[in-house]
C-alpha positions as CSV (number, residue, x, y, z in Angstrom):
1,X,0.0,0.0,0.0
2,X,1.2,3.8,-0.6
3,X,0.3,6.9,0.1
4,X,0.3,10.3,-1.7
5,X,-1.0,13.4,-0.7
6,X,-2.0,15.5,-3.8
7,X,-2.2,19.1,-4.1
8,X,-5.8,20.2,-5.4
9,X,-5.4,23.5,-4.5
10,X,-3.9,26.6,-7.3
11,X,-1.0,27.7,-5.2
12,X,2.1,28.3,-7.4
13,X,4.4,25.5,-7.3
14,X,8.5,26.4,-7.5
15,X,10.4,24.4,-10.4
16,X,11.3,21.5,-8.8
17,X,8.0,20.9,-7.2
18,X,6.6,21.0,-10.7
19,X,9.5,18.6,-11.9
20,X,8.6,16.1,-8.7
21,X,5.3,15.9,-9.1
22,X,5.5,14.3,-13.1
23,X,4.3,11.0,-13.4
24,X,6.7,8.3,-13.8
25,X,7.2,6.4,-17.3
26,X,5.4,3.4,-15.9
27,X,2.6,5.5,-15.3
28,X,2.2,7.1,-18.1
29,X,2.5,3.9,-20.0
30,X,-0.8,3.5,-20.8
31,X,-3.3,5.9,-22.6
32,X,-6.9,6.0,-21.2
33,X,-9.2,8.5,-19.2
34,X,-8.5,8.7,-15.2
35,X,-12.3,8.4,-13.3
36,X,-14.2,11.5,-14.3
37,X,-11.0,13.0,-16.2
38,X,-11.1,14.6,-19.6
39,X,-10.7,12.3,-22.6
40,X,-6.8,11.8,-23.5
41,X,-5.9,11.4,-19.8
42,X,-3.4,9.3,-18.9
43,X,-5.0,6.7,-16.5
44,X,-3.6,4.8,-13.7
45,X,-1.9,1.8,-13.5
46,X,-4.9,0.6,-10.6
47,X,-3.3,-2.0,-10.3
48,X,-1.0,-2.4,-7.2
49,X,-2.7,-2.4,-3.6
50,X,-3.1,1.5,-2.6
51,X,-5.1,4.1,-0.7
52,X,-4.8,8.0,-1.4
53,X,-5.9,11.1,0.3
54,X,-5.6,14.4,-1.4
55,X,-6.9,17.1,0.8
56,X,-6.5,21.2,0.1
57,X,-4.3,22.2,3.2
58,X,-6.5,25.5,3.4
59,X,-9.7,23.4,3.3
60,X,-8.5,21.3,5.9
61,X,-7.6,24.1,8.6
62,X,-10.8,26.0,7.7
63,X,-13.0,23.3,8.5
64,X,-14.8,24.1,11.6
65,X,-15.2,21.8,14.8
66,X,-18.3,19.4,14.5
67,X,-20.7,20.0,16.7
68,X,-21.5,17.7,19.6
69,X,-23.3,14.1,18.2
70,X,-26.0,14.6,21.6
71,X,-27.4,17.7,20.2
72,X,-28.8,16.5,16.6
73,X,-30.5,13.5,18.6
74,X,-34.2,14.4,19.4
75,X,-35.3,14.7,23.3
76,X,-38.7,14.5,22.7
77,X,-41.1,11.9,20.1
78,X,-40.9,13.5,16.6
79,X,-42.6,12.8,13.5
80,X,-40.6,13.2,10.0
81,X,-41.5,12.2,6.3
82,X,-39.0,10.3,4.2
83,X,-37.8,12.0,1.3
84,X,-37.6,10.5,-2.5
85,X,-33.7,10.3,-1.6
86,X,-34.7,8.4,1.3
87,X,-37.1,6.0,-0.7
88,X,-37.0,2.4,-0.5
89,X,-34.0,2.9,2.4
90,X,-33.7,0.1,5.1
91,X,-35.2,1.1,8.4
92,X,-31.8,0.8,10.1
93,X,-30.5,2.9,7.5
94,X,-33.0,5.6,7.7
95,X,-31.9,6.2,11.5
96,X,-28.0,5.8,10.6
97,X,-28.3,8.0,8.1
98,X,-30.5,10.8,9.8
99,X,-28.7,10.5,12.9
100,X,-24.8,8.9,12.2
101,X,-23.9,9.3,16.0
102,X,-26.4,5.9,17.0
103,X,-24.6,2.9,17.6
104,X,-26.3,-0.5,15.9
105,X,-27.5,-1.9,19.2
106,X,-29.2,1.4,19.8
107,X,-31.4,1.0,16.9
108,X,-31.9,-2.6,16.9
109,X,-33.1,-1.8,20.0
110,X,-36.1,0.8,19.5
111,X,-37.0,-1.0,16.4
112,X,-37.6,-4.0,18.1
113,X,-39.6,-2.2,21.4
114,X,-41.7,-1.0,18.7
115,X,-40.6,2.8,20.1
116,X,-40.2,3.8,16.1
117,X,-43.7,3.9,14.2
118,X,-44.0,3.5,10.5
119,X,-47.6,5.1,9.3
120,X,-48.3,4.0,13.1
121,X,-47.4,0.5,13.0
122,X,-44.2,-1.7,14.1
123,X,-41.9,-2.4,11.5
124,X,-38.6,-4.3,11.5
125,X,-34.8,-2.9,11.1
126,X,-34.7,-4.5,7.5
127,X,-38.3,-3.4,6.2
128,X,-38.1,-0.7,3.1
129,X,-39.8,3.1,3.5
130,X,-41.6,4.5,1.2
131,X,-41.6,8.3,0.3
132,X,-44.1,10.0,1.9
133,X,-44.5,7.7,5.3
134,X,-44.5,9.4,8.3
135,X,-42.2,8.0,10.6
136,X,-42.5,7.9,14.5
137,X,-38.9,8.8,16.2
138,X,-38.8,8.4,20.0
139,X,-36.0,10.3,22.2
140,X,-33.0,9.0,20.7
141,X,-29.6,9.0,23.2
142,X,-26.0,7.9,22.8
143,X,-24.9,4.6,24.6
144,X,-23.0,5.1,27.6
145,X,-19.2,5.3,27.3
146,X,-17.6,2.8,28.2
147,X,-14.7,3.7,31.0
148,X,-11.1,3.8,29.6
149,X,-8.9,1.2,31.0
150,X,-6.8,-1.6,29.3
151,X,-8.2,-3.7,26.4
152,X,-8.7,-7.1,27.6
153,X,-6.8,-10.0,25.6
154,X,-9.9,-10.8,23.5
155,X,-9.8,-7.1,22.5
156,X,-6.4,-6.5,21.5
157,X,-6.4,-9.7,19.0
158,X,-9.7,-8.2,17.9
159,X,-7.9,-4.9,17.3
160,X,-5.0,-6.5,15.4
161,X,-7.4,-8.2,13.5
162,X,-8.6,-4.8,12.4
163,X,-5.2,-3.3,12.0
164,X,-4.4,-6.3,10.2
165,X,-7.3,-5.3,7.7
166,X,-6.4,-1.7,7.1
167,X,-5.7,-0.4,3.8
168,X,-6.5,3.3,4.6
169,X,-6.7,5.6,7.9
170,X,-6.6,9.2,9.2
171,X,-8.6,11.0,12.0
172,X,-12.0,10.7,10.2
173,X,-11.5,7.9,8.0
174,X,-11.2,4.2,8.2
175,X,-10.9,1.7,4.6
176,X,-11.0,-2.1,5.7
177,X,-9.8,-5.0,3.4
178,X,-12.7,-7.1,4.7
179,X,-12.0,-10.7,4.1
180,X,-14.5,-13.5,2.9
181,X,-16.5,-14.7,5.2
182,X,-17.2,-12.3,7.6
183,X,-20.4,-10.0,8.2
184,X,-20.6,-6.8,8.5
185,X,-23.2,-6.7,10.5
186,X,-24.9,-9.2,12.8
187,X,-27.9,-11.3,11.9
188,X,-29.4,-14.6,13.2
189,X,-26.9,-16.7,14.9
190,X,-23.8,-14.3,13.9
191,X,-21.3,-13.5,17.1
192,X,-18.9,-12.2,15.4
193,X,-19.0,-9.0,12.3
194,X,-17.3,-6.1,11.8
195,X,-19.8,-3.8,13.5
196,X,-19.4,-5.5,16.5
197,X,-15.4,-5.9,16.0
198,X,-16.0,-1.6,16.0
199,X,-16.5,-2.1,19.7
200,X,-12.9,-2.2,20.9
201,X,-11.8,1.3,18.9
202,X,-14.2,3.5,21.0
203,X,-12.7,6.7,21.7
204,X,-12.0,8.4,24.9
205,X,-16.0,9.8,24.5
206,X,-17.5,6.5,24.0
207,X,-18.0,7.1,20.1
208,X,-17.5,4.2,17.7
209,X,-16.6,4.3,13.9
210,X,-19.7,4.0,12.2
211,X,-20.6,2.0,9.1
212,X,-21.6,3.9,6.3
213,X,-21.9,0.8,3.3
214,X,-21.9,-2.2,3.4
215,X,-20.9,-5.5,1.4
216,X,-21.7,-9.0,1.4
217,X,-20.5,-11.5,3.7
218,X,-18.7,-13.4,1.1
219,X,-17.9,-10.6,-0.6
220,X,-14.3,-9.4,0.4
221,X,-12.7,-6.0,-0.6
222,X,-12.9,-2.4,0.5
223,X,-15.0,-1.6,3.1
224,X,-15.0,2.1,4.6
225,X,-15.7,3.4,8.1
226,X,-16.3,6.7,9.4
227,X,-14.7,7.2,12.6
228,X,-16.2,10.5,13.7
229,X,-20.0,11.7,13.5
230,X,-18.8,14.8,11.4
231,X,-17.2,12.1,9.0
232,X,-20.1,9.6,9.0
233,X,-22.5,12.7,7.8
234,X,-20.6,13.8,4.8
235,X,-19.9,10.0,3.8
236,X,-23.5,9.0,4.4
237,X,-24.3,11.9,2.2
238,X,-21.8,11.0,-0.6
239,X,-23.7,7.1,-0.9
240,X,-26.9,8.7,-1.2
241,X,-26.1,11.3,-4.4
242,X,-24.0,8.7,-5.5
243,X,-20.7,10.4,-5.5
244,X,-18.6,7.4,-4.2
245,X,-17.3,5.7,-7.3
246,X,-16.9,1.9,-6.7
247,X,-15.2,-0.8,-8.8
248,X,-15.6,-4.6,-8.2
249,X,-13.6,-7.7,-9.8
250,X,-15.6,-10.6,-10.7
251,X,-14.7,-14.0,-12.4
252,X,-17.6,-15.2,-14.7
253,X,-18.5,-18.1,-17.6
254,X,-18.2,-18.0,-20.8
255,X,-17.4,-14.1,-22.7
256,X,-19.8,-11.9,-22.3
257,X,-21.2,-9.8,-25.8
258,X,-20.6,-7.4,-26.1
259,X,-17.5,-6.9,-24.0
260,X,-19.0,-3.3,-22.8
261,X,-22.4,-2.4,-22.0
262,X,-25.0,-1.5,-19.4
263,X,-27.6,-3.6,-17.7
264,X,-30.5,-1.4,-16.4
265,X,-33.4,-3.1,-14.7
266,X,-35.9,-3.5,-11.8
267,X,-34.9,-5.9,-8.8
268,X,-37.1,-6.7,-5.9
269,X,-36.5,-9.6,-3.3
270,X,-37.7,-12.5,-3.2
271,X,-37.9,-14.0,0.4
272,X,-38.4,-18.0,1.0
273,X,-38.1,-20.6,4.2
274,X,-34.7,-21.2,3.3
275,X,-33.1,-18.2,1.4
276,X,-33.8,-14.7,0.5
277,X,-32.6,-13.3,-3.6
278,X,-33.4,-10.3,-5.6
279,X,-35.2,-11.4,-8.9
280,X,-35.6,-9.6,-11.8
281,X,-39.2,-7.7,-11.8
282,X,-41.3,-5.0,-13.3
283,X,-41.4,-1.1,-13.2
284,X,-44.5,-1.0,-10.7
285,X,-43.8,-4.0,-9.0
286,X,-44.3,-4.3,-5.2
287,X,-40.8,-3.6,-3.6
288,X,-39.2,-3.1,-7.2
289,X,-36.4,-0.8,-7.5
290,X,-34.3,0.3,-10.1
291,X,-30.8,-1.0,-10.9
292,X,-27.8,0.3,-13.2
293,X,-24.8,-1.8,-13.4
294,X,-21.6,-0.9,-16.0
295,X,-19.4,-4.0,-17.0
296,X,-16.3,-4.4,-18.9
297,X,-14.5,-7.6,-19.7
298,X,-10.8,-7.3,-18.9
299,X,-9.2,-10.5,-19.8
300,X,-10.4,-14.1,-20.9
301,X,-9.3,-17.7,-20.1
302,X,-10.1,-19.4,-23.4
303,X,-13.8,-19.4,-24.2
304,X,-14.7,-21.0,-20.6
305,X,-14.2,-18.3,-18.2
306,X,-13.6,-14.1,-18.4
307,X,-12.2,-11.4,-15.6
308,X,-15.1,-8.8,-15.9
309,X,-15.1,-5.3,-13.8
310,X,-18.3,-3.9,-13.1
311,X,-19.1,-0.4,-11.5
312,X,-22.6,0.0,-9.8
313,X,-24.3,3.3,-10.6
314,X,-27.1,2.0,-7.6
315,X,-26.6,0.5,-4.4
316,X,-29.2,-2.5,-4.6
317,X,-29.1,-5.9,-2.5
318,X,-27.0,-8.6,-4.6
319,X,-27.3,-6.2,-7.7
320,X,-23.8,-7.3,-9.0
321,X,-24.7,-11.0,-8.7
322,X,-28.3,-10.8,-9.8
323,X,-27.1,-8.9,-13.1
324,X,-24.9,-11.1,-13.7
325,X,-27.1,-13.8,-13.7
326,X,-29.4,-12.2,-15.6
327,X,-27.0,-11.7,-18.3
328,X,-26.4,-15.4,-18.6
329,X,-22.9,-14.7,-16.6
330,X,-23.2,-15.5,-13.1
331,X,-20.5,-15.4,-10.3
332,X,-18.6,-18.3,-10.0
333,X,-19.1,-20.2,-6.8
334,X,-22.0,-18.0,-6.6
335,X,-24.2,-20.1,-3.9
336,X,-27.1,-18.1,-4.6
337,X,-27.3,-17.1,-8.6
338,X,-24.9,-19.6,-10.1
339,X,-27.4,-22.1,-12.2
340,X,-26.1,-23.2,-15.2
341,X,-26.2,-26.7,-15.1
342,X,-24.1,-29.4,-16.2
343,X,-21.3,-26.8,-15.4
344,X,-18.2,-27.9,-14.5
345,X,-15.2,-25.9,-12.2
346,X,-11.8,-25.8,-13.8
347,X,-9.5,-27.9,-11.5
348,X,-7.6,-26.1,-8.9
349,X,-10.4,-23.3,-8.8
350,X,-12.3,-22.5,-5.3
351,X,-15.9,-23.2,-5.0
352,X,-16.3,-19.5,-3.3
353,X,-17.4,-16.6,-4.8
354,X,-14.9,-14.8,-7.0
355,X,-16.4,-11.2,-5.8
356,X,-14.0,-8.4,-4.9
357,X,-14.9,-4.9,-3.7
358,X,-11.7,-3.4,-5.5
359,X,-11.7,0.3,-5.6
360,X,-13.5,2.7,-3.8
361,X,-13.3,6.6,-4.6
362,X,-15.3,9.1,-2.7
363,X,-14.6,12.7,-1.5
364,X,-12.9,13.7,1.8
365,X,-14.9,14.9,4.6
366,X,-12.3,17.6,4.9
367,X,-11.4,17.7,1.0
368,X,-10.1,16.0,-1.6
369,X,-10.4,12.0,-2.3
370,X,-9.9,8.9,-0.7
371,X,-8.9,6.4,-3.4
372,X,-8.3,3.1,-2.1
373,X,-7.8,-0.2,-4.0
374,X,-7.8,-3.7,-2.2
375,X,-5.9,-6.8,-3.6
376,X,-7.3,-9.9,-4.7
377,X,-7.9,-12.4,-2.0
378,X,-5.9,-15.8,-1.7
379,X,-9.0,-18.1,-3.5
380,X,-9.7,-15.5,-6.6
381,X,-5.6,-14.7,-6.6
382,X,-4.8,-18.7,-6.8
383,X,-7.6,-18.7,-9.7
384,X,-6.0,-15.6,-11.4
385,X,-2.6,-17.8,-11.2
386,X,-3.7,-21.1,-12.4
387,X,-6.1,-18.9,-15.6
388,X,-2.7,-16.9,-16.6
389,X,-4.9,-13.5,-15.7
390,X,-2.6,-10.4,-14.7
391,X,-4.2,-8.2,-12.3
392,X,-1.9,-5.6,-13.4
393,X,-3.6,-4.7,-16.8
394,X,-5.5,-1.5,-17.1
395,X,-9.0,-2.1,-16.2
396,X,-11.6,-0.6,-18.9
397,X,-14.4,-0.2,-16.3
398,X,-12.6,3.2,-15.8
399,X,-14.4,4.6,-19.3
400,X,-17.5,3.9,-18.1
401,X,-20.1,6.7,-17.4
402,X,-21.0,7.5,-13.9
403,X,-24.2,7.3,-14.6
């Protein structure tokens, strides 16, 4: 991993600043448009592990001193409308993202007492709003802070585990290389997540970072924390306009055709005894959202499997894997969307899913970008060995249109 700090500012720069700050020939190697640059650009590599932060210096010692989490919570019962941003947004969601300074348990928990009113009636943490619902708010509080003292020995492994993870971090920001396999957040049965990992980096006021995305469990790649209430707002706030720019690595059958395009449809989920998926539905359809996913094949093994990058212009549940799918190109060791039968695994290849959260880029809290790009874990890095792939080649996903 390396880090560069990037002037954005327009202060002159002296001669051999200018000289210094010249890309390098490998850089410049290869011709092709940086994310959101002007055609001509020289793109880069993206291909080593890294994680950037260009913040304006004035920017940064202008911005002024959050104000206290306690006083955006409400004292007394309120009643608010959700917004057509807010449309179709988790429960859970709704309060993280109207108020960032609530820990999970604190939710959970007035969701479940039934405290929080949809349209007058009890909801659960993972039902959708709808714009235009009134929602019921009781008097919201922070948890009590825990007192400082020495992390016991379950905590400090649990802290290494976490430093062990990190690809990106400053006073605001955290960017974790979540491996397959775990959660980020709790569910049925799950004792340990990422949310609850959190725990053990409380600061000396008895905040916690704060999620602001997530990914799926068996999903590994970048996943990024805000570790102050001030940070959580603005990155909440960059998801929902869709300013975050996020790139993901995916190993699928066969070639898809054409090599570039656009898949654009309605999802809505599909819940079972056993096993909930997001199907393809109808504009109209109850629980039906829109979808926009960019692909671009990067490399193929023969005719039998292909490296694709996809960008997600939305946010939905399983998007990446249910488009996919619907193209005739699902994940491999997909458990949920990979059906093509009579379909056999290469030898040497993982039954897991090949799904990697690669890049993220989103703007600063305080300025500037965070850029941060997570490698390829051991079971899709062995596949990319035994296929001949090289994860070093430029990845076309970064002409695709942001919207």
């Amino acid at each position: 991993m390396s880090r560069r700090i990037k002037r954005t500012n327009q202060e002159p720069r002296s001669r051999d600043e200018r000289k210094e700050s010249r890309p390098s020939k490998a850089r410049s190697a290869k011709a092709g448009p940086r994310p959101g640059g002007k055609p001509g650009s020289k793109p880069p590599r993206f291909a080593g592990e890294r994680a950037e932060r260009r913040p304006p210096k004035a920017e940064a010692e202008r911005a002024a001193p959050a104000k206290p989490v306690e006083a955006l919570l409400p004292t007394k019962v309120q009643t608010v409308t959700v917004t057509a941003d807010e449309n179709n947004m988790r429960v859970d969601r709704f309060l993280e993202a109207r108020f960032p300074g609530l820990s999970f348990s604190h939710i959970q928990r007035v969701v479940r007492k039934g405290e929080l009113r949809v349209d007058g009636k009890r909801v659960d943490s993972k039902d959708r709003l709808e714009e235009g619902q009134s929602v019921r708010i009781p008097p919201l509080k922070l948890d009590t802070p825990k007192l400082a003292g020495e992390l016991s020995e379950g905590a400090q492994k649990t802290l290494a585990a976490l430093k062990e993870m990190t690809i990106y971090e400053d006073d605001d920001v955290l960017v974790l290389n979540k491996p397959a396999g775990l959660a980020v957040q709790g569910g049925s049965g799950m004792t340990r997540h990422i949310d609850q990992m959190l725990e053990v980096m409380r600061d000396s006021k008895g905040q916690k970072p704060r999620l602001v995305h997530r990914i799926d469990r068996e999903t590994s790649g970048c996943l990024l924390i805000a570790k102050t209430r001030f940070a959580a707002s603005h990155l909440t706030g960059a998801f929902r306009s869709r300013s975050a720019r996020k790139t993901y690595w995916a190993l699928v059958p066969g070639l898809p055709k054409p090599k570039q395009g656009r898949i654009s449809t309605f999802l809505a989920k599909e819940e079972s005894e056993d096993d909930t998926i997001m199907r393809i539905a109808q504009h109209g359809d109850e629980g039906a959202s829109h979808a926009v996913t960019y692909y671009a094949v990067v490399e193929t093994a023969g005719n039998k499997l292909t490296w694709v990058s996809l960008k997600p212009v939305t946010g939905r549940t399983h998007q990446l894997r249910a488009h996919m799918e619907h193209i005739g190109h699902p994940i491999v060791g997909d458990p949920k969307y990979f059906n093509i039968e009579n379909w056999q695994l290469p030898g040497g290849l993982q039954n897991r899913l090949h799904l990697l959260a690669r890049r993220i880029v989103i703007p600063h809290p305080r300025g500037g970008f965070i850029d941060a790009t997570a490698p390829l874990p051991q079971h899709m890095q062995q596949s990319w060995n035994l296929l001949g792939l090289d994860a070093s080649r430029f990845d076309p996903i970064e002409n695709a249109p942001e919207e």
